[in-house]
N, C-alpha and C positions, 0 to 999 in steps of 0.2 A: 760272856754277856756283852750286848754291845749299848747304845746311849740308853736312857730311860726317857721314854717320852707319853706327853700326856694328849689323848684328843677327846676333846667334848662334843656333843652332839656324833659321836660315835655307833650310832645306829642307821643314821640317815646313809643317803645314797654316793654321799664323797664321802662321808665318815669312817662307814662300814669298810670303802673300799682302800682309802688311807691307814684305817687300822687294821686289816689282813695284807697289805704289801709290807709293813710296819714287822707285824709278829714275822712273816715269812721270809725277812730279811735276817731275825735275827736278836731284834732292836727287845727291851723289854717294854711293855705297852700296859700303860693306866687308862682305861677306854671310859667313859664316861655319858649319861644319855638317859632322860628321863621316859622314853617306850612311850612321850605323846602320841607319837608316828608310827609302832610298831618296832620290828626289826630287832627287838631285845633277843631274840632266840636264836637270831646270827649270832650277836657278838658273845651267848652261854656257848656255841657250835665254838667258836671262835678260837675260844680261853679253854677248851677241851680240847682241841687239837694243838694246843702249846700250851700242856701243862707247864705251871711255874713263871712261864713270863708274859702273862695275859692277865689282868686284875681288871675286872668289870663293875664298876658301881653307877647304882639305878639312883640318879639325886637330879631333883631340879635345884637348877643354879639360881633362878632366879627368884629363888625364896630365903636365900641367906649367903653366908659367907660361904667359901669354898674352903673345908679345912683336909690336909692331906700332910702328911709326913714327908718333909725330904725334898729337895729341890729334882729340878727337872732337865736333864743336856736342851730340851726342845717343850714349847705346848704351843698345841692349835685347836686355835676356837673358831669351832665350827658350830656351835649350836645355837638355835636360830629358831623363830617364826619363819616360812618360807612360805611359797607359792600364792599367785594372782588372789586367786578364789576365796582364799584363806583371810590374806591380807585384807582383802575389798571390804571382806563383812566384820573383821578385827582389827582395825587400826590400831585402838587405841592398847589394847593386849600385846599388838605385832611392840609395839614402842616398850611399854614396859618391860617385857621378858627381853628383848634385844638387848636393849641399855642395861636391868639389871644385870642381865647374867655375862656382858661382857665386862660388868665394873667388878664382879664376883670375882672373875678368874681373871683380871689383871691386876687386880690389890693381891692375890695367891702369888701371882710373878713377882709381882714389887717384893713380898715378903720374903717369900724363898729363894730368889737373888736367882732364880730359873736362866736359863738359856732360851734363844731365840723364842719369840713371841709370832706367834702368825696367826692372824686375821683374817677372819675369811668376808670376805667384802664383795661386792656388784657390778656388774656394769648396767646396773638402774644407776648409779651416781652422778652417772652422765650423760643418762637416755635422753632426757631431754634438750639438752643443748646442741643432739644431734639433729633433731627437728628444728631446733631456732636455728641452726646451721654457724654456728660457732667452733662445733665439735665436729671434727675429720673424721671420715672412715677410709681403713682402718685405723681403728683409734689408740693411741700410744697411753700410757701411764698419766703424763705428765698434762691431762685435760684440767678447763675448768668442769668442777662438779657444781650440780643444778636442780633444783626443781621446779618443774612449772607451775601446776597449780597445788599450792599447800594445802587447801584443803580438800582434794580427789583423796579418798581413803587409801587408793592403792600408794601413795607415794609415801607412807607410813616406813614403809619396807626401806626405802631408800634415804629417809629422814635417820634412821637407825642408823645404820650402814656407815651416814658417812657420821654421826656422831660417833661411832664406833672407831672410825679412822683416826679422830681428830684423837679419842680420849688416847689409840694406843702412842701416838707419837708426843702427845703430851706426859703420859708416862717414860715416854725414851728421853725427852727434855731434861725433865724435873727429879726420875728417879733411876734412868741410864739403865734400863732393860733394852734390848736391842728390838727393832719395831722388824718385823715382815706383814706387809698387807698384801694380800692376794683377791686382785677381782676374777672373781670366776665369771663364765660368757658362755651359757646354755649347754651346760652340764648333763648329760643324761646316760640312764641305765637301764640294766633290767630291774633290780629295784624298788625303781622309782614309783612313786603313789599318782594316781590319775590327773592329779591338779595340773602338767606341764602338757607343754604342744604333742611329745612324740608319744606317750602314754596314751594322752587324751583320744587321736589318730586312732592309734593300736585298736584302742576299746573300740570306738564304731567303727574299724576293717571286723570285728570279732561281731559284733551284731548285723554285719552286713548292711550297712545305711545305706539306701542310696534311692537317690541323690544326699554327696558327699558333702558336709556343710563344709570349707576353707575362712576362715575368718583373718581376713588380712592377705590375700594371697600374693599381693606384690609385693608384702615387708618382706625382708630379708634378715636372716641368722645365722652364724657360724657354732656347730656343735660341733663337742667336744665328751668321746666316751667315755665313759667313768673310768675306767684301767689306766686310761690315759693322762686323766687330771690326778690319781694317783701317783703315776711316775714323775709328773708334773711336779707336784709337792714335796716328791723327795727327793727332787732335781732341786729345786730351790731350797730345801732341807739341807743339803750336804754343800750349798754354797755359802748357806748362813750360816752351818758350823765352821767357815772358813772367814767369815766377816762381813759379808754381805747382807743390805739391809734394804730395807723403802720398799716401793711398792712395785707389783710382777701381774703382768696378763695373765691370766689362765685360761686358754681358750685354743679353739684351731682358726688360721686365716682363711681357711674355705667357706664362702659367705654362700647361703644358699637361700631362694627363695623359697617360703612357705609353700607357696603352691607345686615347687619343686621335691621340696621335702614330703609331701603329697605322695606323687610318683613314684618319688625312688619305695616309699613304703605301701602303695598298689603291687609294687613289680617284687617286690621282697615278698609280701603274702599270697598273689598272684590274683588279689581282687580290682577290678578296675571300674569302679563306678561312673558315673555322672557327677562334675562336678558341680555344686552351688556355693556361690560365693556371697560373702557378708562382708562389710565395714569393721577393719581393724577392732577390738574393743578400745575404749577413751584410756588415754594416757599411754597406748601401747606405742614406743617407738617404731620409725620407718625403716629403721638399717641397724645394725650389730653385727661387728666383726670387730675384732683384733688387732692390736698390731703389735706380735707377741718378739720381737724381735729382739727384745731383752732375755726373755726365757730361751729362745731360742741359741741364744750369747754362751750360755750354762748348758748349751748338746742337747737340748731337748727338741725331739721333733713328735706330733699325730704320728701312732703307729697303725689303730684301727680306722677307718674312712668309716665313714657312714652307713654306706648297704649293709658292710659286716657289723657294726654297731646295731642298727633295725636288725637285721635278722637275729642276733643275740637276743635280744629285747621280746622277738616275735615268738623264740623259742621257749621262752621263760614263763 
C-alpha cells in the first residue's frame, strides 16, 4: 500500500481525473464530492475497479466540520463553486461554500497533523492586473493578486480563491502544516460541464450554428488537458513529499487565441462555419498564459497538445 491521500471535490473534472491517476498508481484514496455537478457514478465505477483502496464519501463540506479517522501522507482541496455562468448569477453562494468548505478541510489538516496541503487556486487572482498592465505574460507565481471591480459578481470566484491562499499559508505560519497552492490556467476535458470555452464551442459545432458566435476572439488562453494537470499534481505531489512548498502554475505555455481555438476545433469536427464576432464578456481578461517554469523545474512537461485534447472531448 502506498501514501493515503485525501481529495475533495473528487467528482469534478481535475478531481476525477487526480483521483483515478491516484488509485492507479497505487496510492490508497479518500475521494470526497457532494454530486452538486454530477460525476458521483465515476468515482462508485472508480472505487470498484480498486476494491479496498478507493473510499468515496458523498458530504458537503461546507455545511460543517470535516470528521474522518487518521491523518493523511497528502490532501487536496479541490472543491469549489466554479464556472463564469454559475458565479455571475451566485456570488454570494460562490463565497460562502469556497470559504466554508476550505476552512472545513484545513481545521481536518491542522487537527490530524496531515501531510502536504494543496490548494487548488486561479489565475482569476491575477486576471486583472493583466489588463491594468502590471502583470506580465507569461505570468510567473510570484505576481501581485487583484481585483478590479469588487462588486462585478464574477469576481466573487476570485475574492475566494485568494482568501483561500491567504487562509492556507496562514495555517502554515501559525499551526506548521506545509502550504502547496496550485493556480490552475484553463483546464479542460471530456468531462467537463457546458459552463467553459471548449465545451461551450463543442455544443454549437453539435447543433451546427452558423454563423458561429466567437466572444472575445482576440483574447488569448493557454489550455491544459485534464491527464495532464493530473500528472501535473503528482509531479508536484512527489516534490512536496520531498519538502517542497509555496506556490506552482498549473497550466501549458501555448497561448492561443480564441478565435484560433475556434479553428483548430472546426478542423477537429470537420465543421467550418461563418464566423461572428462579439465583445469579450465584462471582467473577462485580455491574455492567460503561464509561466510554468517552476513546474517544469520538477520534469513536468504538456504531453497531449490541443487537436488531440478536442478530439478526446469531441469523441465523448
Amino acid at each position: 500500500m502506498g501514501a493515503r491521500i485525501l481529495v475533495t471535490g473528487a467528482a469534478g473534472v481535475i478531481g476525477f481525473e487526480l483521483a483515478r491517476q491516484i488509485a492507479e498508481r497505487g496510492d490508497e484514496l479518500v475521494a470526497i464530492d457532494c454530486g452538486k455537478k454530477g460525476g458521483l457514478e465515476d468515482l462508485d465505477a472508480l472505487k470498484a475497479k480498486h476494491p479496498g483502496r478507493v473510499t468515496v464519501m458523498h458530504d458537503d463540506l461546507a455545511q460543517g466540520p470535516l470528521e474522518l479517522d487518521g491523518r493523511f501522507d497528502a490532501i487536496f482541496h479541490l472543491a469549489a463553486i466554479v464556472g463564469v455562468q454559475y458565479v455571475t448569477d451566485h456570488p454570494y453562494e460562490t463565497l460562502v461554500v469556497n470559504l466554508r468548505s476550505t476552512l472545513a478541510v484545513l481545521d481536518f489538516a491542522i487537527r490530524s497533523k496531515s501531510g502536504p496541503f494543496f490548494f487548488a487556486s486561479s489565475s482569476e487572482n491575477y486576471a486583472s492586473g493583466v489588463d491594468a498592465g502590471f502583470v506580465k505574460v507569461p505570468t510567473p507565481e510570484d505576481v501581485i493578486l487583484s481585483i478590479d471591480r469588487i462588486a462585478l459578481p464574477r469576481w466573487s470566484y476570485a475574492a475566494s480563491k485568494m482568501a483561500g491562499e491567504s487562509a492556507v499559508f496562514g495555517a502554515a505560519s501559525e499551526h506548521g502544516i506545509q502550504p502547496v497552492v496550485v493556480r490552475f490556467h484553463n483546464v479542460y476535458g471530456p468531462r467537463m460541464g457546458q459552463t467553459h470555452v471548449v465545451p461551450e464551442m463543442l455544443a454549437r459545432v453539435k447543433q451546427r450554428v452558423d454563423p458561429f458566435p466567437i466572444f472575445g476572439a482576440d483574447q488569448t488562453r493557454s489550455f491544459l488537458y485534464v491527464e495532464d494537470a493530473g500528472r501535473a499534481l503528482l509531479t508536484v505531489l512527489d516534490a512536496a513529499r520531498n519538502g517542497a512548498s509555496g506556490l506552482f502554475n498549473i497550466g501549458s505555455p501555448d497561448e492561443k487565441r480564441i478565435d484560433e481555438l475556434a479553428r483548430v476545433i472546426f478542423d477537429v469536427t470537420g465543421f467550418h462555419p461563418k464566423l461572428e464576432l462579439h465583445p469579450a464578456p465584462p471582467g473577462s481578461v485580455a491574455r492567460r498564459a503561464p509561466n510554468i517554469a517552476k513546474l517544469a523545474g520538477l520534469g513536468f512537461a504538456p504531453r497531449v497538445g490541443l487537436e488531440d485534447g478536442i478530439r478526446a472531448c469531441w469523441k465523448r
